[in-house]
C-alpha positions as CSV (number, residue, x, y, z in Angstrom):
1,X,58.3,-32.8,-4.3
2,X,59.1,-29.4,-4.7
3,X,58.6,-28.7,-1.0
4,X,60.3,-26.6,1.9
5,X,62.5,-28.5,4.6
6,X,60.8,-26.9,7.2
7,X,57.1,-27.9,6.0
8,X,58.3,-31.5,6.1
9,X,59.9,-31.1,9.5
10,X,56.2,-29.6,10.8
11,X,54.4,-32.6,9.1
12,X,56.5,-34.9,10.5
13,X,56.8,-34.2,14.2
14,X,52.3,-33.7,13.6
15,X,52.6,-37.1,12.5
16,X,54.8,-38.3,15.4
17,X,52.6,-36.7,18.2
18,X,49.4,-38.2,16.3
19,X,51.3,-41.8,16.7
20,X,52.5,-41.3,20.7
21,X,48.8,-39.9,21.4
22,X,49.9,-36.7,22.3
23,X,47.3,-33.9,22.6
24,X,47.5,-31.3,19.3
25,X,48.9,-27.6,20.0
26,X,45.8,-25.8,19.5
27,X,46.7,-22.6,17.6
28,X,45.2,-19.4,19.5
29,X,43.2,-17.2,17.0
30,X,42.4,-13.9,18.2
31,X,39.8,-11.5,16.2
32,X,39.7,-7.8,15.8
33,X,36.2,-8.0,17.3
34,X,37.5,-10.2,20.4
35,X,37.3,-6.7,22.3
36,X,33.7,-5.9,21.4
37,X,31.8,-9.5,22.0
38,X,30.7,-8.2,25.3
39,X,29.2,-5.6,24.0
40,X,27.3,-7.3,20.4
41,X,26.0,-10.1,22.7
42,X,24.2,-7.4,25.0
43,X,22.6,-5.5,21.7
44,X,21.6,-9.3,20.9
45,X,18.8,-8.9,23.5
46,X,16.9,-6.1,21.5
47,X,14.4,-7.8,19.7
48,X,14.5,-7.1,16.0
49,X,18.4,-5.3,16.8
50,X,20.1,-5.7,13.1
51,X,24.0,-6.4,12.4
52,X,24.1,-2.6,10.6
53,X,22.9,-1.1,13.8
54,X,25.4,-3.4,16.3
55,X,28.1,-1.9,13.5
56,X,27.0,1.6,13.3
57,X,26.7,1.3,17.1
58,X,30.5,0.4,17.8
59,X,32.1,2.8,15.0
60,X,30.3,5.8,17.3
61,X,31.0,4.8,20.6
62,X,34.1,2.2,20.3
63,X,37.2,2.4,18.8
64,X,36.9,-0.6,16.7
65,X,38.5,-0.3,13.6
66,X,37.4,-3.6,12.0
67,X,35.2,-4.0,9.0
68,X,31.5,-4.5,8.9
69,X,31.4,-7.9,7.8
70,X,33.0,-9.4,10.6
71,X,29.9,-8.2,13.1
72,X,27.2,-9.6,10.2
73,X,28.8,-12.6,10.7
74,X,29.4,-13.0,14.4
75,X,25.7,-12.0,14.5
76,X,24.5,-14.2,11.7
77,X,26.3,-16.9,13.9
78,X,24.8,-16.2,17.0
79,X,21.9,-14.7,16.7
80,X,19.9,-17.9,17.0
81,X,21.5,-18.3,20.6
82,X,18.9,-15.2,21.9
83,X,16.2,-16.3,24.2
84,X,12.8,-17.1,22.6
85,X,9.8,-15.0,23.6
86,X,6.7,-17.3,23.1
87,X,4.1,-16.0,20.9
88,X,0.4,-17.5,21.9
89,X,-1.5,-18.8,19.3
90,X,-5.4,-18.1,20.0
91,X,-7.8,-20.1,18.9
92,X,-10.1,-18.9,16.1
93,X,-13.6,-19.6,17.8
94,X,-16.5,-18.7,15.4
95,X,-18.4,-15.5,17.0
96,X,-15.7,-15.1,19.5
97,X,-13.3,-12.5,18.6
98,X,-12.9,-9.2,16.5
99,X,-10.2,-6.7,15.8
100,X,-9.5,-3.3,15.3
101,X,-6.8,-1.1,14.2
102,X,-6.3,1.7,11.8
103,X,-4.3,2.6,8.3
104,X,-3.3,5.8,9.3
105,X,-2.9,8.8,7.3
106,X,-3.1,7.5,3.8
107,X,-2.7,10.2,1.1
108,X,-3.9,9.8,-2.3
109,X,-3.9,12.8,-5.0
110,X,-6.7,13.6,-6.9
111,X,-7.2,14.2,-10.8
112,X,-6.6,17.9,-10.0
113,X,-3.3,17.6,-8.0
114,X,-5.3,18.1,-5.4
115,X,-4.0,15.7,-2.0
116,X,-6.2,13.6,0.1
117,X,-5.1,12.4,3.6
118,X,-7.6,10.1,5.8
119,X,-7.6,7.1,7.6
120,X,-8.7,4.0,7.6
121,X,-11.4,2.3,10.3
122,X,-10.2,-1.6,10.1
123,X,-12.1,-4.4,11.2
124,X,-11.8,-8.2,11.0
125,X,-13.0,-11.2,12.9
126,X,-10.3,-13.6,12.2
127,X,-12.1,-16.8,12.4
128,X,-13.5,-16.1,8.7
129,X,-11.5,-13.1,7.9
130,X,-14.7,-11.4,7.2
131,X,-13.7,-7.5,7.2
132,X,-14.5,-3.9,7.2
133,X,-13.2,-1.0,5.9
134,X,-14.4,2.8,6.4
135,X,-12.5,6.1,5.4
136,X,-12.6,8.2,8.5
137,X,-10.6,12.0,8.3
138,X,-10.2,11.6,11.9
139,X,-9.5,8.9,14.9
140,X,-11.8,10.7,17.7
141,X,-13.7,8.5,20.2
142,X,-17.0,9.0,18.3
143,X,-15.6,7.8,15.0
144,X,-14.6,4.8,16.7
145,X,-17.8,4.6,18.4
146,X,-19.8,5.2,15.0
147,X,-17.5,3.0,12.8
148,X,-18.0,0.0,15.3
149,X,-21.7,0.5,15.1
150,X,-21.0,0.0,11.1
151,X,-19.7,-2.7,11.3
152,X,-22.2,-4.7,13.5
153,X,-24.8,-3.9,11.4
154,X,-22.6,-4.9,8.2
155,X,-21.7,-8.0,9.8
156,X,-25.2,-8.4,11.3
157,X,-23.7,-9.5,14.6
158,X,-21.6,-8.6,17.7
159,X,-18.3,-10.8,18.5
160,X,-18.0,-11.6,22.4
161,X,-14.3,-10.0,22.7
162,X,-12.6,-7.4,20.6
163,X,-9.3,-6.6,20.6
164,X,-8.2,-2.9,20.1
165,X,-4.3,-1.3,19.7
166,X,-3.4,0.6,22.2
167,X,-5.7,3.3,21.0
168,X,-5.7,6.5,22.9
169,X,-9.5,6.9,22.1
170,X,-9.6,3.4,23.9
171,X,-7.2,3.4,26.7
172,X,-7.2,5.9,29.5
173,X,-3.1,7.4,29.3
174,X,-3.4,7.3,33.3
175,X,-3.7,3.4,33.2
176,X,-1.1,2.6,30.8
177,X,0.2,0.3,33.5
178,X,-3.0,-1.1,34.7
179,X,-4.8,-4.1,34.0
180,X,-8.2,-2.8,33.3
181,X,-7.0,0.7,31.6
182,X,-10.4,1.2,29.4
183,X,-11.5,4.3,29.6
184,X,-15.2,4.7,30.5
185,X,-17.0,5.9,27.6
186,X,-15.8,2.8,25.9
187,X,-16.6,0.9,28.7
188,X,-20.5,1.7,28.5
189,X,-20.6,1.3,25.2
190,X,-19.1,-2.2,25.6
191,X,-21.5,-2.9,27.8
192,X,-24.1,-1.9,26.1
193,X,-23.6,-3.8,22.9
194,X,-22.6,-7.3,25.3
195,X,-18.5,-7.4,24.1
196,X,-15.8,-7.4,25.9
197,X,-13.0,-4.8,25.1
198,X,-9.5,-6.1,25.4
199,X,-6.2,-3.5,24.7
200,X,-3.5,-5.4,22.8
201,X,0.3,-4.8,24.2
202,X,1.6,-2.5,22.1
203,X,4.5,-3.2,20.0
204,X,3.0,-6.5,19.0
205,X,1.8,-7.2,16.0
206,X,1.9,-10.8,16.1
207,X,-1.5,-9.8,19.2
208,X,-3.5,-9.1,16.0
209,X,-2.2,-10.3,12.9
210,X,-5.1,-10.7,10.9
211,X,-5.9,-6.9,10.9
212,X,-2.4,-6.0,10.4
213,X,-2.8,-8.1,7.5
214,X,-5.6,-6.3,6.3
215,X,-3.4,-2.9,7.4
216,X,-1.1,-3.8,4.3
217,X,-4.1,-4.8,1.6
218,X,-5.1,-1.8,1.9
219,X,-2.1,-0.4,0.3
220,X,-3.7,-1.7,-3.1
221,X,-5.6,1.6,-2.8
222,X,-2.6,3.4,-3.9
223,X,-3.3,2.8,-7.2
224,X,-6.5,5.1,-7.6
225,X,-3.5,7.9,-7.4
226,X,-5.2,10.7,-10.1
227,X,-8.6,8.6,-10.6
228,X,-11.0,10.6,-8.3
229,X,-12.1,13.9,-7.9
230,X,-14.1,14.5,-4.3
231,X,-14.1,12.6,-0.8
232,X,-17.3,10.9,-2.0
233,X,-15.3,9.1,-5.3
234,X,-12.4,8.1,-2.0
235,X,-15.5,7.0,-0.1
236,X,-16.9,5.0,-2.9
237,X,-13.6,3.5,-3.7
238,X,-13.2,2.4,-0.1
239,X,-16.8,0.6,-0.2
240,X,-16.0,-1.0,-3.4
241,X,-12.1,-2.3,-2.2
242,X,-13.8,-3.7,0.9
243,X,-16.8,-5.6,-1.4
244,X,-14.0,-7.1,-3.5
245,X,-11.5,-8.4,-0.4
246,X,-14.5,-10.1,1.3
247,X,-15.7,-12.0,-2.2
248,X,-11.6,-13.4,-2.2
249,X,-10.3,-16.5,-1.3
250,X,-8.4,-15.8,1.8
251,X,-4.7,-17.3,2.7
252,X,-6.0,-18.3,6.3
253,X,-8.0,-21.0,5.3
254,X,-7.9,-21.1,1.5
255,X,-11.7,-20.6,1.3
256,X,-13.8,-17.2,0.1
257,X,-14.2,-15.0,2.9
258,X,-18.3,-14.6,2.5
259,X,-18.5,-18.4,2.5
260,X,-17.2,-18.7,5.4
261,X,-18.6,-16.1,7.3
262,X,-21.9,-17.2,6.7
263,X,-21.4,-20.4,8.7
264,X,-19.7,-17.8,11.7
265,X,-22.3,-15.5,11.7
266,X,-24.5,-17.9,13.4
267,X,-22.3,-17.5,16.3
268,X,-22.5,-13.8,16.6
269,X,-24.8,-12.2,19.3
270,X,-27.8,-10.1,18.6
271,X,-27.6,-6.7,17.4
272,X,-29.1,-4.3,20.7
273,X,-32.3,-2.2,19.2
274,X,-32.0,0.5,16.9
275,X,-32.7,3.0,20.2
276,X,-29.4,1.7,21.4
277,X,-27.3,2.4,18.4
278,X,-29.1,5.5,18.1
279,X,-28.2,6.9,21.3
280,X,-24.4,6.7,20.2
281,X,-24.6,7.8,16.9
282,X,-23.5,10.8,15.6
283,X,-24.7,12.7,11.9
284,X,-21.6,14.8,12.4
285,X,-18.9,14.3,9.3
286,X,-15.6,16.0,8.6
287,X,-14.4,17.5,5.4
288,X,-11.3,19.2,4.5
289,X,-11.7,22.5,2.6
290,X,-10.4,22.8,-1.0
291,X,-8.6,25.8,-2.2
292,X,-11.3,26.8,-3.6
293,X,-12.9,27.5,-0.4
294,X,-15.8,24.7,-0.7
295,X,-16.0,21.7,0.9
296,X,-17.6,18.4,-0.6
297,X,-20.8,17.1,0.7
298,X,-23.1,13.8,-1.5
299,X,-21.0,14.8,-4.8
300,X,-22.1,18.8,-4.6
301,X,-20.0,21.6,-3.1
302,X,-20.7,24.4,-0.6
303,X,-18.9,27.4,0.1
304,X,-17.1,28.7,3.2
305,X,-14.6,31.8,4.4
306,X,-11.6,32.2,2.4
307,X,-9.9,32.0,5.7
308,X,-10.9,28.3,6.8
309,X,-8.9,27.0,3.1
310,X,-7.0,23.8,4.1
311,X,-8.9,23.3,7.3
312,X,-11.3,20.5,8.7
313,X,-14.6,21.4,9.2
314,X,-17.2,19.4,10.8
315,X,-20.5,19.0,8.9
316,X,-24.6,18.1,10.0
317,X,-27.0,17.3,7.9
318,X,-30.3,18.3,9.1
319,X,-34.3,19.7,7.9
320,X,-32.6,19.4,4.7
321,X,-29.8,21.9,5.5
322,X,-26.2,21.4,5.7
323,X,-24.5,23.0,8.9
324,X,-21.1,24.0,8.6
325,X,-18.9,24.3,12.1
326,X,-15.5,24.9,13.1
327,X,-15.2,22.9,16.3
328,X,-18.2,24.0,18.4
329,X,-18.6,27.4,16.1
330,X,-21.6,27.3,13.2
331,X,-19.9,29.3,10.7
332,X,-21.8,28.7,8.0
333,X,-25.5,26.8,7.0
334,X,-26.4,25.9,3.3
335,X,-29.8,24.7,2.1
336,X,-29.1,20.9,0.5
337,X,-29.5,21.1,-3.2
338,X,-28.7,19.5,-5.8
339,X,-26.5,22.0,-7.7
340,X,-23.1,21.0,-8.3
341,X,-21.8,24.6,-6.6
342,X,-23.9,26.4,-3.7
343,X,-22.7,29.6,-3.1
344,X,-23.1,32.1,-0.2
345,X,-22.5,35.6,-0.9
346,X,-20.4,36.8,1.9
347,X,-18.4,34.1,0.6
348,X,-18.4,34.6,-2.6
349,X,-17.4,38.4,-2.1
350,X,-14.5,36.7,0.8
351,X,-13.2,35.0,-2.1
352,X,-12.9,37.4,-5.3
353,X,-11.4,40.2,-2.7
354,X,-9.0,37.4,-1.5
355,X,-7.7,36.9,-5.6
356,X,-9.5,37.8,-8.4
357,X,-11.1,41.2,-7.8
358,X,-8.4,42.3,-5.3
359,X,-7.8,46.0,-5.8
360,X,-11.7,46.9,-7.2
361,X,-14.1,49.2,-5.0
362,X,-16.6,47.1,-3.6
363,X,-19.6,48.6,-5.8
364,X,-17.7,46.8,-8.8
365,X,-17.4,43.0,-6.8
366,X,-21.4,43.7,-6.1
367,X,-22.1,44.3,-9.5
368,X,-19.7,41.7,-10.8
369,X,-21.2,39.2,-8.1
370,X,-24.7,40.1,-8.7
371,X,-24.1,39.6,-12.5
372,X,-22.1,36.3,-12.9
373,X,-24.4,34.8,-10.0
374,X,-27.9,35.7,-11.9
375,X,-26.2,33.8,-15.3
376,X,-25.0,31.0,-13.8
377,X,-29.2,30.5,-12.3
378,X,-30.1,30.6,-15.4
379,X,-27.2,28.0,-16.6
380,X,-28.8,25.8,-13.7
């Protein structure tokens, strides 16, 4: 049979210990990782912990020497064996519940090259998934405050509860800990438009998933890469994208959003009167200014010094004039027109100095100024 002596001798005295009922030898197998258990099974408890970190981990403060499949497979093995945390499922209630989050600092580039960062405002009430979307270049209180008024009147409604992130806008740092760690303002304002304002844990998505879900369909915005020109076009683009998402069928409940929405809307309460919303809102904008020291305002552009290039600037429209400020600081105030390019003069002279009259007297940028200016009026 082509077979050793001593393999037959093993197989026969198995054979003869299987007959007599005698307990097997159980052959001790020890692993390179044998050391190290100890250790993998206490990295187990981090929740979302990979095998590549347990590895990396142990290579930089162990000696173990062994390879890294042998920890992607003890962990593979065992990794079910982790106690459970329990995820609650809440109940979608028509009416009862919204939430918030953001999609933060999303940057698109214009057809110039030129790059856009903003954020997002999100908004959903999961029992339809009926949502909102509004480009915002900041995440101060007001905006929150303004962007929730939005969406009540878009919605035509208030949910009882809504459900923010751990927002610092929202929660007061001081009460991280705390059970009721709203911060006043908020507070009011809850009151005052009948809600309830509940912080989410943070760290847990699974506390708001269907406005993390709308967190990641927002990333179909990438592809407008190179196909606007000004803030207004992003703002447009924004308006349209969240049009489209509510006139889809949604995965939730495999229905169009709008359809369904009309039967929860019944369940909203009341909007407050328009003195109410009033009293919160605010006219006040932000814009970023372009190199080419102007900012964007309705489609038209409006000068301001060279030396605020690249910086956000808030802007009031009111009387028909556009008022400029740096924080709490009017720098500049424009008449609204409907000219594509609104020029001031200071600014104008800031800006030729600054790059394309640099070393002329200042009796040539007047005269240069006062001549281009006079033919581009008469252009107009």
């Amino acid at each position: 049979m082509n077979c050793d002596w001593r393999t037959a001798k093993k197989r026969y005295e198995l054979q003869q210990q299987i007959e007599n009922g005698l307990p097997l030898p159980l052959k001790e197998h020890k692993s390179i990782l044998d050391p190290y258990v100890d250790i993998i099974n206490a990295k187990l408890e981090i929740s979302g912990i990979t095998a590549s970190a347990i590895y990396h981990f142990l290579i930089d403060t162990t000696d173990y020497s062994g390879k890294y499949g042998l920890v992607k497979n003890y962990v593979k093995k065992h990794k079910d064996e982790r106690p459970k945390k329990a995820t609650i499922r809440v109940p979608k209630v028509p009416g009862k519940l919204g939430q918030v989050d953001w999609k933060e600092d999303l940057t698109l580039i214009s057809k110039y090259g030129e790059l856009f960062t903003f954020n997002i405002f999100l908004f959903t009430l999961p029992f339809s998934e009926k949502k909102y979307c509004r480009l915002t270049l900041d995440k101060k209180q007001d905006t929150v405050i303004n962007s929730l008024i939005y969406v009540f009147q878009y919605i035509g409604g208030i949910p009882k509860e809504i459900w923010f992130d751990n927002m610092l806008t929202i929660v007061d740092a001081a009460k991280m800990g705390k059970h009721d760690r709203i911060n006043d303002k908020i507070k009011q304002f809850a009151k005052d438009m009948a809600f309830t304002p509940i912080p989410c844990r943070p760290r847990r998505p699974q506390s708001k998933g269907s406005v993390e879900a709308l967190a990641k369909l927002c990333d179909r915005l990438l592809a407008y890469n190179h196909e606007f020109e000004t803030i207004e076009d992003l703002e447009k683009i924004v308006n349209t994208f969240n049009e489209n998402i509510n006139n889809e069928v949604s995965q939730s409940h495999n229905r169009v959003v709008n359809e369904v929405f009309i039967y929860e809307k019944e369940y909203l309460l009341p909007l407050p009167n328009n003195k109410i919303f009033n009293s919160y809102l605010s006219n006040r904008q932000t814009r970023k200014v372009a190199k080419d020291s102007m900012i964007s305002y309705k489609s038209n552009k409006y000068s301001v010094p060279v030396k605020y290039i690249g910086s956000d600037l808030n802007v009031i429209e009111k009387d028909n004039s556009l008022y400029i400020y740096d924080n709490t600081n009017l720098i500049r105030c424009h008449q609204i027109s409907n000219n594509p390019l609104n020029y001031n003069k200071d600014d104008v002279k800031d800006i030729l100095v600054s790059d394309l009259l640099k070393d002329s007297t200042e009796e040539k940028i007047e005269a240069f100024i006062a001549d281009n200016l006079s033919q581009y009026d008469n252009l107009l």
